[in-house]
DSSP file (Angstrom, degrees, kcal/mol; ACC not computed):
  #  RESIDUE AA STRUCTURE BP1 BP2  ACC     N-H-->O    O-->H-N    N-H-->O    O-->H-N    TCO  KAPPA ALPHA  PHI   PSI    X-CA   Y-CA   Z-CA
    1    1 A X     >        0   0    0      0, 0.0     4,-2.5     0, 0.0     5,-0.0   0.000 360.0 360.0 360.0 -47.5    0.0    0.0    0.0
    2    2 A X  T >4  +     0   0    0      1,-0.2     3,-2.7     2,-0.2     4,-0.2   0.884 360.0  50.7 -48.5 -90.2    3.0    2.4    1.1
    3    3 A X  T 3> S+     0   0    0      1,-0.3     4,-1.3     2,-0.2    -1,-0.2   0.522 105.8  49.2 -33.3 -51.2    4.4    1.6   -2.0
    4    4 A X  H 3> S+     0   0    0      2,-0.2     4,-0.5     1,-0.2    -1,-0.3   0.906 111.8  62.4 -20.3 -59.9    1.2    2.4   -4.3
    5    5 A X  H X< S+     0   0    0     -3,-2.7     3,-2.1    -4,-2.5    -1,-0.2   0.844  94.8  46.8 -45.3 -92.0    1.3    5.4   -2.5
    6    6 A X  H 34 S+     0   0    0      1,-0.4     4,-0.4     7,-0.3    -1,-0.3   0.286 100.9  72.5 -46.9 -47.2    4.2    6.9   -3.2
    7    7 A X  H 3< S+     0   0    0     -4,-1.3     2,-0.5    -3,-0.2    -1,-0.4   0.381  74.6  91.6 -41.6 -26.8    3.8    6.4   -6.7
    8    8 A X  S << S-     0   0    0     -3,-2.1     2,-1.5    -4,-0.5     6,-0.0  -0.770  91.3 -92.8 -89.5 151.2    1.3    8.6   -7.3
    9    9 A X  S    S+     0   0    0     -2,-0.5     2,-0.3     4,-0.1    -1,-0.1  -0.443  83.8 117.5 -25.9  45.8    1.8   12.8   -8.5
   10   10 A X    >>  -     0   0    0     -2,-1.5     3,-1.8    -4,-0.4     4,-1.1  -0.712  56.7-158.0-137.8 110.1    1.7   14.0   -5.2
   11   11 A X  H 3> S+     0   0    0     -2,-0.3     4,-0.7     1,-0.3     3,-0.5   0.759  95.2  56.7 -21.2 -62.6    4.8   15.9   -3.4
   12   12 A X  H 34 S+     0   0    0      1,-0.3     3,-0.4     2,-0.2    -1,-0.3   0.870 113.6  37.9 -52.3 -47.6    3.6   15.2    0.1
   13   13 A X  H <4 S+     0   0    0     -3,-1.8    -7,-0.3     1,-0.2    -1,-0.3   0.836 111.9  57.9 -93.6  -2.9    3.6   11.3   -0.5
   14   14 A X  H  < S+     0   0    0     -4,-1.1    -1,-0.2    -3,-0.5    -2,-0.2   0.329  85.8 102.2 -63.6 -21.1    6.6   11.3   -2.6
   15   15 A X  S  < S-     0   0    0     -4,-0.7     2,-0.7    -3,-0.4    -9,-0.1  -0.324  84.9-101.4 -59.5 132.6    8.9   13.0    0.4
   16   16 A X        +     0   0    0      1,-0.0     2,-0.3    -2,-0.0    -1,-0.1  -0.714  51.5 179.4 -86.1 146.5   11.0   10.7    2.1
   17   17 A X        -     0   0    0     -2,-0.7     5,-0.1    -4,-0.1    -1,-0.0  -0.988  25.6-113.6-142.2 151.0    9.7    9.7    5.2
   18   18 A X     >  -     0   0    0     -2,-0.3     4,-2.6     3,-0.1    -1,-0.1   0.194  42.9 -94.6 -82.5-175.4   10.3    7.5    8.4
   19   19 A X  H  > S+     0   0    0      1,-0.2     4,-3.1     2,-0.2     5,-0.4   0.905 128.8  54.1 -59.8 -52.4    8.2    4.2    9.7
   20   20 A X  H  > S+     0   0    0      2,-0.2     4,-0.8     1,-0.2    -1,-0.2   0.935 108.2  44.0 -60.9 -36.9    6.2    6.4   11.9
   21   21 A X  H >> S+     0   0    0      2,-0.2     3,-4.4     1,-0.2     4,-3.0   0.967 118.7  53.7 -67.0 -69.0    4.9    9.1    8.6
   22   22 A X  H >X S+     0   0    0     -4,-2.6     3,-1.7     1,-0.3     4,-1.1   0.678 107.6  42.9 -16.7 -87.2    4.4    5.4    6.8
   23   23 A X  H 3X S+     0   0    0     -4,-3.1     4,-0.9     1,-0.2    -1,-0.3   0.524 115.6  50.5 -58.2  -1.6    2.2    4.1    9.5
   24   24 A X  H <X S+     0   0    0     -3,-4.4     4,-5.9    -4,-0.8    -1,-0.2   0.847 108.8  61.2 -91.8 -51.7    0.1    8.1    9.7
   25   25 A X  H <X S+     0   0    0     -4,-3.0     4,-2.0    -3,-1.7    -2,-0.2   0.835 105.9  36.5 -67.0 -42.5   -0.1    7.4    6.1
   26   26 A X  H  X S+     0   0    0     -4,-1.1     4,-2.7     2,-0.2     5,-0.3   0.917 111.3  63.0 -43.0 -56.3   -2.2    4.1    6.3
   27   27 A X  H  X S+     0   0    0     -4,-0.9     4,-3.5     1,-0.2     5,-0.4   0.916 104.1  41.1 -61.7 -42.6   -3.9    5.2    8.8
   28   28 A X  H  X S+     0   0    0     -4,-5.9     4,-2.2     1,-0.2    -1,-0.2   0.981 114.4  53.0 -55.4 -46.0   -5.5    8.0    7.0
   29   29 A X  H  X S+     0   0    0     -4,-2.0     4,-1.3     1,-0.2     5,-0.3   0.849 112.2  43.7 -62.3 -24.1   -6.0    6.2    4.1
   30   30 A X  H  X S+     0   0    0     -4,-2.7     4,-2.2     2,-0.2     5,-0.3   0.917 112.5  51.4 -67.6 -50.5   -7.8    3.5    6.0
   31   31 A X  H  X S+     0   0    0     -4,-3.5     4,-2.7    -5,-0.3     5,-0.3   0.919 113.7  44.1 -72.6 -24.8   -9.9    6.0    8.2
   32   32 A X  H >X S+     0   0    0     -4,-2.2     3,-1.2    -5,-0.4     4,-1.2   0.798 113.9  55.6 -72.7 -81.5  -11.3    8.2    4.6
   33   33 A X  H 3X S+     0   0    0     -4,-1.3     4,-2.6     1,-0.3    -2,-0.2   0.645 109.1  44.3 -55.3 -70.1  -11.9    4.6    3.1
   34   34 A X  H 3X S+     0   0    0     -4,-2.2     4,-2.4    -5,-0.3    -1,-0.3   0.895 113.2  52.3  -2.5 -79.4  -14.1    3.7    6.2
   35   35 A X  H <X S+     0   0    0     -4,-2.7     4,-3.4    -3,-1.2    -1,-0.2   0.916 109.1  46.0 -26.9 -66.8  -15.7    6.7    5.9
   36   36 A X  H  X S+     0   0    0     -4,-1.2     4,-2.3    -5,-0.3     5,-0.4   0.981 104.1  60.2 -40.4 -64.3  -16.5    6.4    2.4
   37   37 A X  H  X>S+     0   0    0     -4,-2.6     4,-3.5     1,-0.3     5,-0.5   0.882 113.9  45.9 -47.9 -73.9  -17.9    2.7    2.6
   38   38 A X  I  X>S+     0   0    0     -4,-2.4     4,-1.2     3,-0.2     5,-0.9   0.714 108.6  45.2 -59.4 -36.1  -20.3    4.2    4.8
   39   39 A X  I  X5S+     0   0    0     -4,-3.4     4,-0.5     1,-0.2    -2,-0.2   0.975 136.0  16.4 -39.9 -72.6  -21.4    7.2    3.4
   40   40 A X  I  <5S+     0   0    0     -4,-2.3    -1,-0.2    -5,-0.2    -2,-0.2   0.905 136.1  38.9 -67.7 -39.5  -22.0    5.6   -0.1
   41   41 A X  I >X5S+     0   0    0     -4,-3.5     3,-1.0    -5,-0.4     4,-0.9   0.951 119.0  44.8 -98.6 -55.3  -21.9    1.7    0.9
   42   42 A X  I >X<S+     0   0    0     -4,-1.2     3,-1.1    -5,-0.5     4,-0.7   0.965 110.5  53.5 -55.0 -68.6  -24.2    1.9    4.9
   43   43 A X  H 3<<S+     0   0    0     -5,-0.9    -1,-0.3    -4,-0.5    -2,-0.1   0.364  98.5  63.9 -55.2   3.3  -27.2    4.4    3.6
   44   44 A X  H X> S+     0   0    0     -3,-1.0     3,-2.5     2,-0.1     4,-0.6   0.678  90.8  63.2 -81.6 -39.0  -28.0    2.2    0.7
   45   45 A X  H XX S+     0   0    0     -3,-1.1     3,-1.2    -4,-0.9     4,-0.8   0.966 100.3  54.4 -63.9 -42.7  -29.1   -0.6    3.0
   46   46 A X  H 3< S+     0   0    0     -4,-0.7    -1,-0.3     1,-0.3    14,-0.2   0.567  92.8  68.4 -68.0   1.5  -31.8    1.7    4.2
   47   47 A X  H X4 S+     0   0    0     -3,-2.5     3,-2.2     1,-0.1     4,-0.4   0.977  90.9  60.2 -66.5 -60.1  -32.8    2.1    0.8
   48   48 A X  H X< S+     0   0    0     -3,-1.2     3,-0.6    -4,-0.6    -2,-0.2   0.854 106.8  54.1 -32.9 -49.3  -34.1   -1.8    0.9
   49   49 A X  T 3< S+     0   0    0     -4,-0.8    -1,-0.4     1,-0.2     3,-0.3   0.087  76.0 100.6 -91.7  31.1  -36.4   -0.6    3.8
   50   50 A X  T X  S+     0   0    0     -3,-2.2     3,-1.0     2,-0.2     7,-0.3   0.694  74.9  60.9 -74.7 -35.9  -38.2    2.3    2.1
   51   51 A X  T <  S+     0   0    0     -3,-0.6    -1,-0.2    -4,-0.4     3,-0.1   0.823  91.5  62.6 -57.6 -21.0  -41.1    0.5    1.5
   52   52 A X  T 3  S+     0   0    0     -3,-0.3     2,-0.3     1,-0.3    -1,-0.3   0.595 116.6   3.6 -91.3 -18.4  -42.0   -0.3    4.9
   53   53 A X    <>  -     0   0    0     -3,-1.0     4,-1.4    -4,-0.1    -1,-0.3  -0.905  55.1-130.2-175.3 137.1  -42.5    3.7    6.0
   54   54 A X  H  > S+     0   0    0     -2,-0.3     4,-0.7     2,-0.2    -1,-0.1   0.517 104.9  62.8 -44.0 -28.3  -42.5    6.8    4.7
   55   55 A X  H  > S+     0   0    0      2,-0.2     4,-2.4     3,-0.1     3,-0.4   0.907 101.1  50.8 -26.1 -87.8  -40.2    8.1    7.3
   56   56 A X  H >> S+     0   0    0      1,-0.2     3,-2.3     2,-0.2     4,-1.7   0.931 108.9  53.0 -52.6 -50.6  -37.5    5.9    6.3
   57   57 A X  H 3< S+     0   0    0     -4,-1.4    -1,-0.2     1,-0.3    -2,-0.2   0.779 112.4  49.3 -45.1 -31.5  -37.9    7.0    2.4
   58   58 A X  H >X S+     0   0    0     -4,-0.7     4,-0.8    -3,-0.4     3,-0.5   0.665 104.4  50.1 -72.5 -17.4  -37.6   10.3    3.6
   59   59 A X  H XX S+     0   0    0     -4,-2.4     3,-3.4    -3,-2.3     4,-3.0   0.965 112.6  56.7 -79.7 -73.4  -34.5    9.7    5.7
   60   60 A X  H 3< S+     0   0    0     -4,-1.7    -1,-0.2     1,-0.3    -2,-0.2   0.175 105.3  49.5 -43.4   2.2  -33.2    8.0    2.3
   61   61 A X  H <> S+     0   0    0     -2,-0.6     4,-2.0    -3,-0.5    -1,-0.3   0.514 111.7  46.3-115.3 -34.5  -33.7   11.0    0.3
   62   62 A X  H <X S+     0   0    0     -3,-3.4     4,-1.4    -4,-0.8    -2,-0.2   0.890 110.8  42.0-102.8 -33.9  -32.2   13.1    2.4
   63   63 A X  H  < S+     0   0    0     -4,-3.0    -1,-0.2     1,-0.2    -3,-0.2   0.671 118.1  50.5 -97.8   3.1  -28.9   11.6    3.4
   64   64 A X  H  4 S+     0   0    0     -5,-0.3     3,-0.2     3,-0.1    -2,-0.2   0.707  96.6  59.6-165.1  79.5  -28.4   10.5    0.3
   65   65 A X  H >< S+     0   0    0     -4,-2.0     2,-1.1     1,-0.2     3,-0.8   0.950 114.1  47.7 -33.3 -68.5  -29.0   13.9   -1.5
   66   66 A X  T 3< S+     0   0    0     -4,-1.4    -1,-0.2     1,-0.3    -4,-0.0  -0.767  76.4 106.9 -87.9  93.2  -25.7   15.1    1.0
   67   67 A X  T 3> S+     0   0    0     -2,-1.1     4,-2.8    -3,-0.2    -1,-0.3   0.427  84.3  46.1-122.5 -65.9  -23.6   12.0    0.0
   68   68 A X  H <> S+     0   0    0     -3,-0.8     4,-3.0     2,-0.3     5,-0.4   0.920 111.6  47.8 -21.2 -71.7  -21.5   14.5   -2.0
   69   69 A X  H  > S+     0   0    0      1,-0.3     4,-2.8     2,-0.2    -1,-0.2   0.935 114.8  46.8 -60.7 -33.1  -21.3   17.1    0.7
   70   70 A X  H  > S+     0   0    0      1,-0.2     4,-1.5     2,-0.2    -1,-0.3   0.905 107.8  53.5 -69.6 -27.3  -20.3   14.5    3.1
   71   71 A X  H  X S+     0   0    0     -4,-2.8     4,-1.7     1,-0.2    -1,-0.2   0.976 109.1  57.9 -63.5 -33.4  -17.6   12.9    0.6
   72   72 A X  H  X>S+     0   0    0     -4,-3.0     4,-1.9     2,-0.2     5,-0.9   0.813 100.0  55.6 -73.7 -29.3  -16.4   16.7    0.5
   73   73 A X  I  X>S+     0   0    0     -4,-2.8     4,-1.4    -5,-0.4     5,-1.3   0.987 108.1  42.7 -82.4 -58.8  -15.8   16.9    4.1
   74   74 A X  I  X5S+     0   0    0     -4,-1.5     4,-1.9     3,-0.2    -2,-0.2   0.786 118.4  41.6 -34.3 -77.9  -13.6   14.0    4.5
   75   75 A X  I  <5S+     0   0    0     -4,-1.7    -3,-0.2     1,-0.3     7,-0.2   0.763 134.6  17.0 -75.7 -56.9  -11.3   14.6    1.5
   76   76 A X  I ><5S+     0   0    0     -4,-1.9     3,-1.1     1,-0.2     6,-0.3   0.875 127.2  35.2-107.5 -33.0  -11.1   18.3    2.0
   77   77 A X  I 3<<S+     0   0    0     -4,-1.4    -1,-0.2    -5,-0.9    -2,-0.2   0.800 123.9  49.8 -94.6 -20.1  -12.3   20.0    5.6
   78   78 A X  T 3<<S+     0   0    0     -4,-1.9     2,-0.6    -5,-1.3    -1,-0.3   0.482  91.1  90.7 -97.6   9.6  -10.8   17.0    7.1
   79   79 A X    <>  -     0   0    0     -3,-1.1     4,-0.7    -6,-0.2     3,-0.1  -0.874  64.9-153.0 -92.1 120.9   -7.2   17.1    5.1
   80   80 A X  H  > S+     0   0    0     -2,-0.6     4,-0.7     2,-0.2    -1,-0.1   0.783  91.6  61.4 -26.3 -50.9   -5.2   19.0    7.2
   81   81 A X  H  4 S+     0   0    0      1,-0.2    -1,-0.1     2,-0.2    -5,-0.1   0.799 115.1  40.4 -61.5 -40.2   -2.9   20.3    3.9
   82   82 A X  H  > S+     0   0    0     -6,-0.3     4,-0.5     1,-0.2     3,-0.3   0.855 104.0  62.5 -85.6 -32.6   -6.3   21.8    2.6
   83   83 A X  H  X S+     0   0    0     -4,-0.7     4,-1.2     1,-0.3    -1,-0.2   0.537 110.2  40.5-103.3 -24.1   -7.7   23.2    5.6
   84   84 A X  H  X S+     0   0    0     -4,-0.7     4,-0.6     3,-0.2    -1,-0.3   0.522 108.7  58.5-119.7  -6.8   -4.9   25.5    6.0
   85   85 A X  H  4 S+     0   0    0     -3,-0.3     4,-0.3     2,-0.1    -2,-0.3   0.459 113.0  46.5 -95.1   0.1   -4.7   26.4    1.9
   86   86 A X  H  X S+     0   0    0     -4,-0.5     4,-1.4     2,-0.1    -3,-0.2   0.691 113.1  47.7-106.6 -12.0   -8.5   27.6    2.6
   87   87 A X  H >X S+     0   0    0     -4,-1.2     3,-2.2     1,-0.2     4,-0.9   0.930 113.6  47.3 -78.0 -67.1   -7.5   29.6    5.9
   88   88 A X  H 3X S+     0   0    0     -4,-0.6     4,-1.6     1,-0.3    -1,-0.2   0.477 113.3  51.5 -20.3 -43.3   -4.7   31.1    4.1
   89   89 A X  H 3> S+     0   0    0     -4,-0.3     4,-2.0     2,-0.2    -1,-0.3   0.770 107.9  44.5 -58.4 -61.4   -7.1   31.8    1.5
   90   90 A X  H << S+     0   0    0     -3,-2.2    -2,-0.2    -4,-1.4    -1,-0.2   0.463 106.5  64.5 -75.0 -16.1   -9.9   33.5    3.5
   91   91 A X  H  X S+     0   0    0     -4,-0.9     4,-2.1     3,-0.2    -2,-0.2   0.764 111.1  36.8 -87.6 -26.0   -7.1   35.5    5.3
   92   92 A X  H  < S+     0   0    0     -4,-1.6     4,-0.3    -5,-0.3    -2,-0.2   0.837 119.1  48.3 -68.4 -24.7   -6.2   37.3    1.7
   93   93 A X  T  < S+     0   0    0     -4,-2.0     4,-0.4     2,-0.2    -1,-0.2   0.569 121.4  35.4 -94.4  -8.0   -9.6   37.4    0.5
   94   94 A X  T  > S+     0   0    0     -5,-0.1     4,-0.6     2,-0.1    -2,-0.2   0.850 125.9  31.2-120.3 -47.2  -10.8   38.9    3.7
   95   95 A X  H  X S+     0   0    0     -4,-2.1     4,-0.7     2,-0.2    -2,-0.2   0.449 113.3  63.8 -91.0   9.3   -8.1   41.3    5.1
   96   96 A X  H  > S+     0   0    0     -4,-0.3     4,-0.9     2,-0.2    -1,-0.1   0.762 111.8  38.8 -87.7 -44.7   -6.8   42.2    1.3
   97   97 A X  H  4 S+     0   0    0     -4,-0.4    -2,-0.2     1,-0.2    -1,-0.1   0.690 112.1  55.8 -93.3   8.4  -10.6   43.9    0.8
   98   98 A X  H >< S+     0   0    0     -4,-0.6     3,-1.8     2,-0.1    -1,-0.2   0.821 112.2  45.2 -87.5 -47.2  -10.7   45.4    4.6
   99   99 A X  H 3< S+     0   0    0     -4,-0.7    -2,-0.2     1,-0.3    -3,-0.1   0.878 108.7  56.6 -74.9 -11.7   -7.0   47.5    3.7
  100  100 A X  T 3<        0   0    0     -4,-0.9    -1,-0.3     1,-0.2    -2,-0.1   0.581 360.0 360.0 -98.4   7.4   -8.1   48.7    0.3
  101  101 A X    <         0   0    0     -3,-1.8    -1,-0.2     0, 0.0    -2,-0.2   0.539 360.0 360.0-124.2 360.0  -11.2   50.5    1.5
């Protein structure tokens, strides 16, 4: 899996790094993959039980409608590396238009 990794176009997993970065590096991938299976893989079983209540159909419409927004929060609010290219971001776009007026 390390290997795999590494291999891919990305700076950060291409860097060398010790046993410890390795094992950080599974472990993320392991917890977003989790993540995923449920979002996409868990809320389809409650699709099977939509017949049985309206309730549940509704439930099933609604989580998942936000299957997206929840895939977006793992990859990105929960990436460290992004989370600090959107503060960074929000500190230019926000004190850049407070000094020009």
């Amino acid at each position: 899996m390390i290997s795999t990794l590494r291999k891919r176009n990305n700076p950060t997993l291409q860097k060398k790094a010790t046993r410890s970065d390795d094992n950080k590096l599974v472990k993320s991938v392991l917890y977003k993959t989790l993540l995923q299976f449920i979002i996409i893989g868990c809320f389809w079983t409650v699709g099977f039980f939509t017949e049985s209540s309206e309730v549940v159909k509704i439930l099933f419409l609604i989580v998942n409608s936000q299957q997206g927004t929840f895939i977006f929060l793992i990859h990105c609010v929960l990436n460290y590396e992004v989370r600090l290219q959107y503060k960074s971001f929000l500190n230019r776009f926000c004190f850049s238009s407070k000094a020009k007026n």
